[in-house]
C-alpha positions, 0 to 999 in steps of 0.5 A, spaced: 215 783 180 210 783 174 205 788 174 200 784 170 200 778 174 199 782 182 193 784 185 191 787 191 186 786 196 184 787 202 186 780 206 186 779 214 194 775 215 195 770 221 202 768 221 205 764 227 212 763 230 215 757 234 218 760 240 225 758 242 225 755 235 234 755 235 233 752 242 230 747 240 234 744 235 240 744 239 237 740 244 234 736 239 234 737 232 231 730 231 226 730 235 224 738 235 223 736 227 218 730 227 214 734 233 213 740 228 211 736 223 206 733 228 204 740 229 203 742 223 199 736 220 194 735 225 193 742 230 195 748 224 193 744 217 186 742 219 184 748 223 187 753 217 183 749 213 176 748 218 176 756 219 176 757 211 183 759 211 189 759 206 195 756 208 200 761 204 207 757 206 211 755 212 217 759 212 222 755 217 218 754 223 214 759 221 207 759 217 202 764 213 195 764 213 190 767 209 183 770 211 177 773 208 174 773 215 177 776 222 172 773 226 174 766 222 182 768 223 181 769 230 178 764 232 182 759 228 188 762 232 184 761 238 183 753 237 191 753 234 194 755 241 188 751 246 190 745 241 197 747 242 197 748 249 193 741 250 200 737 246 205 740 252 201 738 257 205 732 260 212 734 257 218 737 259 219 745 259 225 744 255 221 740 249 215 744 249 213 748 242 210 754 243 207 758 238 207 767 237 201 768 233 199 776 230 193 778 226 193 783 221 188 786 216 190 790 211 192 791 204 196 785 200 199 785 193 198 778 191 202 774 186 201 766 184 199 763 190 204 768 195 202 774 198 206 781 199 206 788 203 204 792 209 199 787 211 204 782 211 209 785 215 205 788 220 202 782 221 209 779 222 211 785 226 205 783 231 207 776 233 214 780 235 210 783 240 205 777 243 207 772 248 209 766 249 203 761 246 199 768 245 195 772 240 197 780 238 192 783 234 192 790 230 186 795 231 182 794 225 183 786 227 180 788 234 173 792 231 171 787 226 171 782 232 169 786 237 162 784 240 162 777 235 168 773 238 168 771 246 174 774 247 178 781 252 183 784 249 188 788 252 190 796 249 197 796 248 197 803 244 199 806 239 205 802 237 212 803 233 214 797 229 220 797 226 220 799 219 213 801 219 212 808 218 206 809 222 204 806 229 199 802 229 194 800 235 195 793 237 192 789 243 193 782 245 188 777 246 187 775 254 187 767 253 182 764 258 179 770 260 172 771 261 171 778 257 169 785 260 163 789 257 168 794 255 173 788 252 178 792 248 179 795 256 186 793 258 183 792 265 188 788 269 186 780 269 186 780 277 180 781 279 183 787 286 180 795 286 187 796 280 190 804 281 194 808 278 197 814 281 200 819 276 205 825 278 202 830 282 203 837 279 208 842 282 205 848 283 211 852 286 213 856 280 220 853 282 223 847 278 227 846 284 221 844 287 220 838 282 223 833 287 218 834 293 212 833 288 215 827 285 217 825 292 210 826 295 207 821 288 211 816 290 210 816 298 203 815 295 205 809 292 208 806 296 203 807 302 197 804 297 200 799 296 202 796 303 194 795 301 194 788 299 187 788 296 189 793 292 192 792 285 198 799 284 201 800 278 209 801 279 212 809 280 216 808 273 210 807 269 205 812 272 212 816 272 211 816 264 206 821 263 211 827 267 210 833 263 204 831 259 198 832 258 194 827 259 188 824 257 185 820 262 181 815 259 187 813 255 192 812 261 187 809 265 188 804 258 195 804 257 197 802 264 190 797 265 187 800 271 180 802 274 182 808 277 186 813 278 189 819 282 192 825 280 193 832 285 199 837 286 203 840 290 205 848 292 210 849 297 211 856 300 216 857 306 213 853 311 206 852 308 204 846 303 197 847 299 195 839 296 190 837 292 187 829 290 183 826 287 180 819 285 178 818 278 174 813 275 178 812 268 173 809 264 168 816 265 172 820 267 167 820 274 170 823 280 169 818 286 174 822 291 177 830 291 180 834 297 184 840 298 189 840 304 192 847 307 197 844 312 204 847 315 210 844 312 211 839 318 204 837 317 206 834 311 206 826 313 200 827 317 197 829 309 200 823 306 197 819 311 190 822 310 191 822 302 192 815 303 187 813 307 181 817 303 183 814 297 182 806 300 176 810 303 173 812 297 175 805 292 168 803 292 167 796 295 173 796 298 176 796 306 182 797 309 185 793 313 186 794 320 193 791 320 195 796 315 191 802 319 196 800 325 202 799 321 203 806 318 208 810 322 212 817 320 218 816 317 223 821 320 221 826 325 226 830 321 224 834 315 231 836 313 231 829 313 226 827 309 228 833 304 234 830 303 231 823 301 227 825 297 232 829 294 236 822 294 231 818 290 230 824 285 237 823 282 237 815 285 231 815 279 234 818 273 238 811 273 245 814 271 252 811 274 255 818 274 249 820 279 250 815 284 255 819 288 251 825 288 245 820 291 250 817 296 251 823 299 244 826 299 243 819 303 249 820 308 246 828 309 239 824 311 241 819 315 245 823 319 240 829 321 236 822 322 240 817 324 233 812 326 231 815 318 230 807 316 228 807 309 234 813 308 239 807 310 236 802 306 237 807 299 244 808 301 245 800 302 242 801 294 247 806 292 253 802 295 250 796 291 249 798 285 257 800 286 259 794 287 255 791 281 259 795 276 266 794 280 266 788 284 270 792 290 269 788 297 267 795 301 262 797 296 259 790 299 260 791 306 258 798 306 251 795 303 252 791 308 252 795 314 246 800 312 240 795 310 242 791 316 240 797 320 236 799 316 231 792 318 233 792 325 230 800 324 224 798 321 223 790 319 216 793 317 218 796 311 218 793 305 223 797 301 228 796 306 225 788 306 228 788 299 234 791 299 236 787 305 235 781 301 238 784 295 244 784 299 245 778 302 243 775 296 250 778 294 253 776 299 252 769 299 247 768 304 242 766 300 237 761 305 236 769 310 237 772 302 230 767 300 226 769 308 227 776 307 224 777 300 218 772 303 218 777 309 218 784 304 213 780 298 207 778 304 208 786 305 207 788 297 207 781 293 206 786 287 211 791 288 215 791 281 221 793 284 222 788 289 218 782 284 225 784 279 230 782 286 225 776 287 226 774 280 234 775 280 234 771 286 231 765 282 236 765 276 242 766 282 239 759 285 237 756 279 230 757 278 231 760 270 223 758 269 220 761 275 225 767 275 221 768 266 215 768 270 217 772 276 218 777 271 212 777 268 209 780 274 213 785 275 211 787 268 204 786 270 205 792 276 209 796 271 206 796 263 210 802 260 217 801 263 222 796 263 228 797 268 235 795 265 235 791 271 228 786 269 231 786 261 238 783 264 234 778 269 230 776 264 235 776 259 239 771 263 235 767 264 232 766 256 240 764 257 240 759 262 234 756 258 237 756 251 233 760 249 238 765 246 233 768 241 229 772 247 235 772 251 238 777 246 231 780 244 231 782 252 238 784 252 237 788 246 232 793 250 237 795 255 240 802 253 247 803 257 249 796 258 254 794 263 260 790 259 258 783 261 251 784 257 255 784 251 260 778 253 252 775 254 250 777 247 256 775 244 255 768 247 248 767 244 249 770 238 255 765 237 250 760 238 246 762 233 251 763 228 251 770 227 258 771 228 259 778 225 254 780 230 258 777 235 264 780 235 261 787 235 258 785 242 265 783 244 269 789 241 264 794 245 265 790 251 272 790 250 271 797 250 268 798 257 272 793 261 279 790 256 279 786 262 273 782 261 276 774 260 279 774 266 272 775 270 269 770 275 264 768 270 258 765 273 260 766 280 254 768 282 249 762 281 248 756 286 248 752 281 254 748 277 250 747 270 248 755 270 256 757 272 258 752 267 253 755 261 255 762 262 263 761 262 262 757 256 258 763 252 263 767 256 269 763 252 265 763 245 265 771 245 272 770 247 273 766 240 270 770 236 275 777 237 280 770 238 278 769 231 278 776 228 285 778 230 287 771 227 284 773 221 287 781 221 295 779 222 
């Protein structure tokens, strides 16, 4: 660059991305092409211009956007997604053009008309992070639009983004949500009572204890909530501050929730000491605190009062009565209930190797307690997940055998709902598989891991749009974690809608994916033309399973056109390695 002909200076960047942009041109490139001209003269053109911006270039599908202004940028951004949105209205979901949208204020070295440097990166980086049709934001963006633009903004953190050496805090813009006083909250958009219940502390002094505290958390959570006026955060995103030191108000933010529980649990002999409190995040304020001294057998009863005492003290909100008569002890047995809190512990490190281990503490609590319901339903799971990775009909009907029984003991449960409609799905039966998970949904609707199932069952159906939407709930009641299980779904189905960009994006999330994800990669990124990366995605299924060609690709979808589209990425992932050792002799 010619040091004589840069300057620097500081500038707000809006660059905007078209969704599925690869997608779109396959199914038709003609018409793909003449719609983004249409878009770009009459919707990004004039409203650039009307908020005094200057359009730096159009990169592809893509544009650049100067401003002198934040509150000028913001609001041109807001016009381009209504105007955007009002363009899709009455077209088909696979003809509709959706734009990413992030904003950044920052330091920019310009040469000629271009422009250059972290300021623009970042802001590229944020569009990568917005939504669909959507608005990121970074923190300095949001203080200098705080108070002047109509707008709530949800706090999505401190973020890392890839080769931007400090993290950067970023919010993105709720579209048609009427602001809160604190707008930069990241208070959820339901208008429900929103809690957080964080790990409860273990007291004991022994490590081994862990697992009771943990248990003790979740059976927390899965009682609230039973509650449907509330709004509970999923376990394994409260589980993300374990062992920290955690600030209330800022995890309040990070998990967008009103209040929030914390306590601890010391457990000596035949004695347990409990201590719970509700806190409103915002100020810190104690709605609710309780200490209780109880003996060990009296452990469900404390539950049942945590429960009941949080609901209670929730301002404005009253428990149901249906929910009051349906609480039951789980298990009189407590060797039992060790033994599946001790299962569940190992069942929530997500590890293959574990999985025996989890079926055996499963196998010891149901026989201490053959009527332990939820125990049979988690030992359904386990055998599940076995037959996920090997496909072995006994894994099947092992799954089959226990989350049957585990309904026919407590068709009340919405855990046990869900596993029992996971399986059947597997089996198959997809019409009981569909009335199980409706039964499980009118128990806890915002259950994440049940909404994952829900969202699996859609794509195997041949829902693909509502299963992308499905899965954008489960995100919701789970902000800070992303099970492998919701990256596969979600990947699969950006695949069964050709959106292969965001399909390899979410496949790309996965830590330890199963040889089939890499064969889904592979497909995509042929038809996209990357084949280099292709072919590395075949080798490493290769190395998982060297059987992989001969799988029954697409045996798990109702749908003739899902069954085809996978096998046919199946075989250019086949292609690619076919080329390559062509190539090599």
């Amino acid at each position: 660059m010619n040091q004589a002909s840069a300057h620097r200076r500081l500038a707000v960047i809006l660059i905007a991305d078209v969704v599925g942009y690869s997608r779109l041109m396959e199914a038709d490139e003609t018409g793909t092409l003449s719609a983004l001209r249409e878009r770009r003269k009459g919707i990004i053109e004039p409203l650039a211009r009307g908020h005094d911006g200057r359009i730096v270039k159009f990169i592809g599908d893509g544009v650049l956007v100067e401003f002198a202004s934040a509150v000028n940028a913001l609001r041109c951004a807001l016009d381009v997604q209504n105007r955007m949105a009002e363009s899709n209205e009455n077209l088909d979901d696979r003809k509709r053009i959706l734009l990413r949208i992030g904003l950044n204020l920052g330091e920019v070295v310009g040469e000629g008309s271009d422009i250059f440097g972290d300021g623009v990166n970042i802001a590229a980086r944020l569009e990568g992070l917005s939504e669909p049709g959507g608005i990121c934001i970074s923190g300095k963006v949001n203080d200098e639009i705080r108070g002047k633009v109509d707008v709530s903004a949800m706090d999505l953190g401190e973020v890392k983004l890839k080769n931007i050496t400090r993290p950067v805090r970023a919010f993105r813009i709720m579209l048609g949500i009427t602001p809160t006083p604190q707008d930069v909250s990241r208070e959820p958009v339901d208008s429900r009572p929103s809690i957080g219940v964080l790990p409860f502390t273990n007291m004991s002094g022994d490590q081994e204890q862990e697992y009771f505290a943990d248990g003790m958390t979740e059976d927390i959570i899965t009682e609230l909530a039973r509650n449907r006026g509330l709004f509970v955060i999923a376990r394994n995103s409260s589980f993300t501050f374990k062992g920290t030191a955690v600030d209330i108000a800022e995890a309040g933010r990070k998990l967008g929730v009103r209040y929030l529980v914390e306590g601890s649990v010391r457990r000596v002999g035949k004695r347990v000491r409990i201590t719970a409190q509700l806190i409103e995040a915002a100020t810190g304020s104690h709605v609710w605190a309780e200490r209780y001294d109880r003996e060990l057998e009296d452990i469900f009863a404390v539950q049942d009062e945590v429960t009941r005492s949080i609901v209670a003290a929730v301002p404005g909100y009253v428990e149901s009565d249906v929910v009051k008569a349906s609480r039951r002890k789980p298990t009189e047995s407590l060797g039992a209930y060790d033994r599946y809190l001790r299962g569940v512990e190992i069942t929530n490190r997500w590890r293959n190797d574990d999985i025996q281990q989890a079926i055996a503490e499963f196998e010891s609590a149901v026989k201490l307690d053959p009527t332990f319901a939820r125990a049979h339903a988690l030992l359904g799971q386990m055998h599940l997940r076995v037959y996920w990775q090997t496909l072995a009909p006994l894994a099947l009907q092992s799954a089959d055998k226990e989350t049957e029984l585990a309904v026919r003991l407590d068709g009340g449960d919405s855990r046990c709902l869900g596993i029992r409609g996971a399986c059947l799905m597997l089996n198959r039966n997809f019409g009981e598989a569909s009335q199980t998970f409706q039964r499980a949904l009118q128990l806890t609707p915002d259950n994440a891991d049940l909404n994952d199932m829900v969202a699996y069952y859609l794509l195997c159906t041949g829902q693909a749009s509502d299963a992308i939407e499905r899965s954008l709930k489960t995100i919701r009641a789970s902000p800070l974690f992303l099970p492998a299980s919701l990256s596969e779904t979600m990947g699969m189905a950006f695949m069964m809608t050709r959106q292969y960009e965001e399909a390899i994006k979410s496949f790309g999330a996965i830590s330890s994916p199963y040889y089939y994800i890499h064969v889904y990669a592979a497909g995509c990124l042929a038809k996209l033309g990357h084949l280099d990366e292709a072919r590395a995605h075949a080798r490493l299924a290769n190395k998982i399973r060297p059987d992989w060609p001969s799988v029954d690709w697409g045996y798990q979808y109702t749908k003739e056109e899902y069954r085809e589209h996978e096998r046919e990425l199946a075989h250019l992932a086949m292609d690619v390695l076919a080329d390559e050792r062509r190539a090599s002799v």
